[in-house]
C-alpha positions in Angstrom: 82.8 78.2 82.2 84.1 81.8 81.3 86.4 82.8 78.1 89.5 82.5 80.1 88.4 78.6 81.3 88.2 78.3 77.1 91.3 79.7 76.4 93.2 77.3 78.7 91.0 74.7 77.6 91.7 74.6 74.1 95.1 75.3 74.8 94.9 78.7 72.7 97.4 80.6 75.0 100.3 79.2 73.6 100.0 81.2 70.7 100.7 84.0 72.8 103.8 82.4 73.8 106.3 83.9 71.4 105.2 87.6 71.8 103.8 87.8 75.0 105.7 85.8 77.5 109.2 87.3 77.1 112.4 85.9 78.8 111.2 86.3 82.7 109.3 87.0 85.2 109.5 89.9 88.1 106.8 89.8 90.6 105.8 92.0 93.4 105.0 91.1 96.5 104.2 93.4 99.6 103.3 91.7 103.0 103.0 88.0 104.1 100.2 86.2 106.7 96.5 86.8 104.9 94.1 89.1 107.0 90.5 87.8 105.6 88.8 90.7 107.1 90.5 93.5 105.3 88.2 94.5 102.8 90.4 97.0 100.6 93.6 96.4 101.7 93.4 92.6 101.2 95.5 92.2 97.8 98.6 93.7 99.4 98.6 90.3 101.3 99.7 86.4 100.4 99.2 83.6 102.8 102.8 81.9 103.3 100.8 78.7 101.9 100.5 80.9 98.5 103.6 82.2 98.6 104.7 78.7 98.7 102.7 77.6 95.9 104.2 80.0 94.1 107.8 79.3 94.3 106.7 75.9 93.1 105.1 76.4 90.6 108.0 77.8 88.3 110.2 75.6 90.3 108.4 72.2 88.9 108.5 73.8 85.4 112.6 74.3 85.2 112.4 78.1 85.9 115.1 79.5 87.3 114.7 81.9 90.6 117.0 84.5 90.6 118.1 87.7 92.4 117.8 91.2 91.4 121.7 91.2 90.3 121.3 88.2 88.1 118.0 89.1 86.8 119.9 92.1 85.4 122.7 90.2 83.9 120.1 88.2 81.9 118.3 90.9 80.4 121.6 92.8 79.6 123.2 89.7 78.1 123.4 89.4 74.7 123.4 86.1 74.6 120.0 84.2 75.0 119.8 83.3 78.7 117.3 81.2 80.5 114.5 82.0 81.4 114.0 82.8 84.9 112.0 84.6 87.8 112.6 87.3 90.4 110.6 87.8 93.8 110.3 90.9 94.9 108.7 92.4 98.0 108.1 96.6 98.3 107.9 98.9 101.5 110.0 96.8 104.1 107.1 95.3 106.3 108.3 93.2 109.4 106.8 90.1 107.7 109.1 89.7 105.3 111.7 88.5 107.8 109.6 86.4 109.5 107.0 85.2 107.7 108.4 85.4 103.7 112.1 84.5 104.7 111.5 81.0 106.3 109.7 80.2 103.4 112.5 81.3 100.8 114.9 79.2 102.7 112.9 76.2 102.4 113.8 76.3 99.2 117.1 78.1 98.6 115.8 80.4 96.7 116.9 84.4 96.4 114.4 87.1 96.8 114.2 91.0 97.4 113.0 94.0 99.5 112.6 97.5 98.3 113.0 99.6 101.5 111.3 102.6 102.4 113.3 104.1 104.6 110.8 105.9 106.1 109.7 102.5 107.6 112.2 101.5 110.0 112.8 105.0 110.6 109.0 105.2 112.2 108.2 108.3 109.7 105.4 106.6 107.5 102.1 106.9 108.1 100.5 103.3 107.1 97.6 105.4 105.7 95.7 103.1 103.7 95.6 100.6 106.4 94.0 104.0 108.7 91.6 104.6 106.2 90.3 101.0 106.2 89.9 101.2 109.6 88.0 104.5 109.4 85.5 103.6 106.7 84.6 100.4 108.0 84.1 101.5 111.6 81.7 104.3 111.0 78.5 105.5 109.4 80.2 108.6 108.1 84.0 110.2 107.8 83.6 113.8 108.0 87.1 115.8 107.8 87.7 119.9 107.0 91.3 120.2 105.1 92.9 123.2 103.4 89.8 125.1 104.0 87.1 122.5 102.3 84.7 120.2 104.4 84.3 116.9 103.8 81.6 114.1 104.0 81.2 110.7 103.0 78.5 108.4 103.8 79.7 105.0 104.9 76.7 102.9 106.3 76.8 100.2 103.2 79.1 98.8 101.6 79.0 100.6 98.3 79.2 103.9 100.6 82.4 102.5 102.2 84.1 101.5 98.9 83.1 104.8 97.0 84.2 106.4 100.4 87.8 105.0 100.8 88.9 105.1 97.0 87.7 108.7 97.0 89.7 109.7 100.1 92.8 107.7 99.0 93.0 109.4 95.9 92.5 112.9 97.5 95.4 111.4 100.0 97.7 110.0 97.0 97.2 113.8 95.1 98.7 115.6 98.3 102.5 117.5 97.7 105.0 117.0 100.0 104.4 119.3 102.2 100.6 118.9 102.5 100.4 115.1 103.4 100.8 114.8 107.3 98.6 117.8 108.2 96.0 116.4 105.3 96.3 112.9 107.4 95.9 114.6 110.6 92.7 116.8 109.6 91.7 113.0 108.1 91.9 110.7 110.9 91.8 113.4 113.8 94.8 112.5 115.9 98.2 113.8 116.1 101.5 112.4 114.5 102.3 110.0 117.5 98.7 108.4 116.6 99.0 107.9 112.6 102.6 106.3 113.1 101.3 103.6 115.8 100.5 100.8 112.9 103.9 101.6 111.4 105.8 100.9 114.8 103.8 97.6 114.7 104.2 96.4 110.9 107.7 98.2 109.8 110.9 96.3 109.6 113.3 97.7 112.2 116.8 98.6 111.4 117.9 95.9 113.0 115.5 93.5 111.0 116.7 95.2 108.4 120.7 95.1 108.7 119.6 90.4 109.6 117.8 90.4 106.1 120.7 92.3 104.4 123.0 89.6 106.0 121.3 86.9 104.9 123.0 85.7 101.5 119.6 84.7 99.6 118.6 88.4 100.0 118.7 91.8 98.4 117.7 95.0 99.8 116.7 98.0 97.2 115.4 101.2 97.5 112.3 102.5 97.1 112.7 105.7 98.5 112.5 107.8 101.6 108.8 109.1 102.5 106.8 106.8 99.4 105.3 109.7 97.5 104.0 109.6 93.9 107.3 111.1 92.6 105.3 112.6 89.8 103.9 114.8 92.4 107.0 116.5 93.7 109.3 119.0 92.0 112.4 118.0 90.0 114.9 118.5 93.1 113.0 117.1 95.7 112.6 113.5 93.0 116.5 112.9 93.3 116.7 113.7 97.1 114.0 110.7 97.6 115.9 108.2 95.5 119.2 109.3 96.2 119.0 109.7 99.7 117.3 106.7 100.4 119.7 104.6 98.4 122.8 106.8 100.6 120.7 105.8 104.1 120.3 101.7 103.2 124.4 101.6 102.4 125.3 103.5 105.7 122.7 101.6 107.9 123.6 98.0 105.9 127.4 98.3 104.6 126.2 97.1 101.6 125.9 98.9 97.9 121.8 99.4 96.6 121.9 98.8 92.6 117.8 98.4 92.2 115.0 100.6 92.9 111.5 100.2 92.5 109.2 103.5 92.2 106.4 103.9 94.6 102.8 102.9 93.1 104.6 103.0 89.9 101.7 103.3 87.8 102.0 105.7 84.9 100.7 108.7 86.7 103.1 108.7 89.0 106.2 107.3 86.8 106.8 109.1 83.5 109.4 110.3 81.2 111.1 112.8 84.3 111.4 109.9 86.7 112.8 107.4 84.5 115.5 110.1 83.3 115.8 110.8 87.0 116.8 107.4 88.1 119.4 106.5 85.4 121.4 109.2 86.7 121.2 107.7 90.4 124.1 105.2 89.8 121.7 102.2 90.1 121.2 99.0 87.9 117.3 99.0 86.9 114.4 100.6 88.2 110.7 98.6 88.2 107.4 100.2 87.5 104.3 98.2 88.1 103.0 97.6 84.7 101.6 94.8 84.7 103.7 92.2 81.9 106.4 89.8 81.7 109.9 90.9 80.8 110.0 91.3 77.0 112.7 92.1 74.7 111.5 96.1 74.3 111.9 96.2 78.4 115.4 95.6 77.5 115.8 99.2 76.2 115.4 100.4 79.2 116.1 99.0 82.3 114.7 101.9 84.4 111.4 100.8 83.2 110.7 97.4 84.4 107.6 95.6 84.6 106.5 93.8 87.5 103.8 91.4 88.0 101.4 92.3 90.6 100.8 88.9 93.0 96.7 88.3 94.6 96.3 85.5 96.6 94.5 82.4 95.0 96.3 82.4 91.5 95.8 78.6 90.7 98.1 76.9 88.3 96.0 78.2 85.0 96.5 81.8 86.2 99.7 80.9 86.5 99.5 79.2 82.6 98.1 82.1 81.3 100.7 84.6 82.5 103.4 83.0 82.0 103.1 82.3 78.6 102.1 85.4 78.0 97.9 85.7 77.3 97.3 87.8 80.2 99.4 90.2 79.2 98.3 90.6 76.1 94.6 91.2 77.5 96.4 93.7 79.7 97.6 95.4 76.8 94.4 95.8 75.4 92.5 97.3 78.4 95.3 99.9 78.7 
């Protein structure tokens, strides 16, 4: 039995309750139908079956599930609303439509994807799904970029995973202008090559335009080319949000009022992109820092939390976020 098995045990997480759960819940989501053998990539995936699971379990305990539009009217009310949860899904993957969608109409329930438009435009490189591939198919990567060589063992596993996190944060450090010729010195193969997994996963347009249609979803931005906005000059930080948001109304007829930041971690979200994004004409703008909505999140609703989701959260995970422990352990670590 471990300290968290304890805690909900003894029931102690309550007493987080009042500080620590807040008024909702925003969660993030990014692909649907569980691939067992991805070793790295693994926890951008849920199983329909959890995703399920999930919906029920604030469903059976009275909370409310909400869209982006109405999450924002609650935490802008004034008066004491209840409380309630938001599903959200980033990047714009095909399986949203039809894996994610079916089960969001089993229920009735509303639920949101934050586009890329670079995906159903064919002009993002699935990169982190490439460098699985590469580390786990070879004894060695071995790469010469902007004038360095490169090379990493990969014959075990601790080689592999020291490998990949490595070259993804080399990757995830690249400027604008550097990234596709980095990725093509990386994987060896020309543009038409690196976009081959994106032609297979991305939402289309037309995928895109049915889920806008549907009236239990929202589509928001989450910019053109999915860069660590920290990363690129001032200029080139409102052209990414504000262009995307301009491409979703023309392709969808519809108006974008929410955006989530790529990676939105705090080294690629600070002070500059928050500013930059509440002059953008949208509603709220969600980092993923890992909490529940709290009353200091209010303050500034271009600085949303959202809550990370990893297959096999059981209903004491659930307990223990939700009501606010979790978070508080968060907290600490950071």
């Amino acid at each position: 039995m471990n300290k968290a098995d304890l805690v909900y045990i003894s029931r102690l997480y309550k007493l987080f309750k009042p500080f620590y759960s807040g008024m909702g819940h925003v969660l993030m989501f990014h692909r649907v139908g569980k691939n067992d053998d991805q070793v790295f990539t693994g926890d951008l995936q849920v199983s329909p079956e959890f995703l399920e699971i999930t919906l029920e379990y604030f469903i059976s305990r009275k909370i409310d599930v909400v869209s982006l539009d109405e999450c924002h009217r609650r935490i802008s009310s004034k008066t004491r609303a209840k409380r309630f949860v938001t599903f959200t899904f980033d990047d714009g993957y095909a399986d949203n439509l039809t894996h994610a969608l079916p089960v969001f109409e089993k229920y009735n329930a509303p639920f949101a994807v934050f586009l890329t438009t670079g995906f159903p435009d064919h002009k993002i490189v699935l990169w982190w799904y490439l460098l699985e591939n590469l580390v786990m198919n070879v004894d060695k990567v071995e790469f010469v970029d902007g004038g360095r060589s490169f090379l990493y063992g990969t014959a075990t596993e601790d080689e592999k995973k020291d490998a990949f996190w490595k070259i993804r944060r080399y990757i995830m450090q690249s400027k604008q202008e550097e990234l596709l010729p980095r990725l093509k010195n990386i994987f060896s193969t020309d543009q038409k090559g690196l976009l081959g997994l994106t032609r297979e996963m991305a939402l289309s347009w037309k995928q895109v335009r049915e889920l806008s249609n549907h009236p239990l979803v929202t589509i928001g931005s989450h910019t053109v080319n999915h860069m660590a906005l920290s990363q690129l000059p001032e200029e080139k930080v409102y052209t990414e949000i504000e262009d995307a948001i301009e491409i979703i109304q023309e392709k969808t007829g519809k108006p974008v009022a929410h955006l989530a930041y790529p990676y939105g971690i705090a080294s690629t979200v600070g002070p500059r992109e928050i500013k930059i994004a509440s002059q953008c004409h949208v509603k709220t703008a969600f980092t993923t820092e890992s909490s529940n909505l709290l009353k200091r999140h209010t303050k500034n609703l271009f600085a949303l939390p959202r809550i990370e989701m990893t297959e096999g959260w059981d209903d004491q995970y659930f307990d223990l976020y939700v009501n606010g422990f979790t978070p508080f352990v968060h907290k600490l670590i950071r």
